[in-house]
N, C-alpha and C positions, 0 to 999 in steps of 0.2 A: 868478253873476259874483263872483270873488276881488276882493278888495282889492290894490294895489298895497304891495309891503312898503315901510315906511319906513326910510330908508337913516341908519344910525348912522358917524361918522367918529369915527375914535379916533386923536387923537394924541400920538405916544408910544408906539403899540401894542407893548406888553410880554409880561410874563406876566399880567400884571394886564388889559389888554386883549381878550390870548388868553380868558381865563376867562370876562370877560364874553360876548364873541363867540360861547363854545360853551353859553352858558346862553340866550339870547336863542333862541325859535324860528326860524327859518330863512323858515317861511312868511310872518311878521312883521315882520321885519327882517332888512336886507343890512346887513352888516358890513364896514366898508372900513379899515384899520387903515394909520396914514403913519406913515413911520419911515423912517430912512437906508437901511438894508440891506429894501425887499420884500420880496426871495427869503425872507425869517423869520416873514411875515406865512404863516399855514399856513387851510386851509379850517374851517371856513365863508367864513372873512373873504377880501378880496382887499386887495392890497401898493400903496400908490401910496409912490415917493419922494420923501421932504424931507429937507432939512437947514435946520433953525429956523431956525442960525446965518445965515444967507442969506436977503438979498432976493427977496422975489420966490418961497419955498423954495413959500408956501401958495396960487399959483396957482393948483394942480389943488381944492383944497377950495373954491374960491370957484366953480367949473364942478360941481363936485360937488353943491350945495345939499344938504346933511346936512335929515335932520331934528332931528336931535339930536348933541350934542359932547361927547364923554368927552375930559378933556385927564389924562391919566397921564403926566408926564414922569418921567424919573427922578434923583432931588437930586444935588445932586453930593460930597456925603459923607451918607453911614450913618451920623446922630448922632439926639440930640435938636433941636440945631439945625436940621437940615436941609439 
C-alpha cells in the first residue's frame, strides 16, 4: 500500500517555486503553485488563481488544506531594502 503524497502550496509560485517543485519527488509530494497568471504554473506542479491584493483571493487554499506553505512573493524593488 502507497502512502498518499502530501500536498505542498506555494504562494507566489515563481522561479523560485518552480525549482522547488521539480526537486521535491513527485511520489511524495503534489505541488500546487497560486499566482495570478496559472497558465505559468508548469508540471509537476498544478495552477490555482489569486490575486493577494483581493478579498477572498485565498479561498481555494483553505479547500486545499496544504500540508505544508512556501510563501515566495516577489519584493517590490530589487535592493537591499527589499
Amino acid at each position: 500500500m502507497t502512502a498518499k503524497p502530501s500536498t505542498l502550496a506555494v504562494l507566489g509560485y515563481g522561479d523560485l517555486g518552480a525549482r522547488v517543485a521539480t526537486k521535491l519527488a513527485p511520489e511524495r509530494w503534489r505541488c500546487v503553485g497560486f499566482r495570478r497568471n496559472p497558465d505559468k504554473v508548469l508540471p509537476p506542479a498544478t495552477g490555482v488563481a489569486v490575486d493577494l491584493a483581493k478579498p477572498g483571493s485565498l479561498l481555494p487554499l483553505r479547500e486545499l488544506r496544504p500540508d505544508a506553505l512556501l510563501v515566495t512573493l516577489t519584493p517590490s524593488a530589487r535592493s537591499e531594502e527589499g
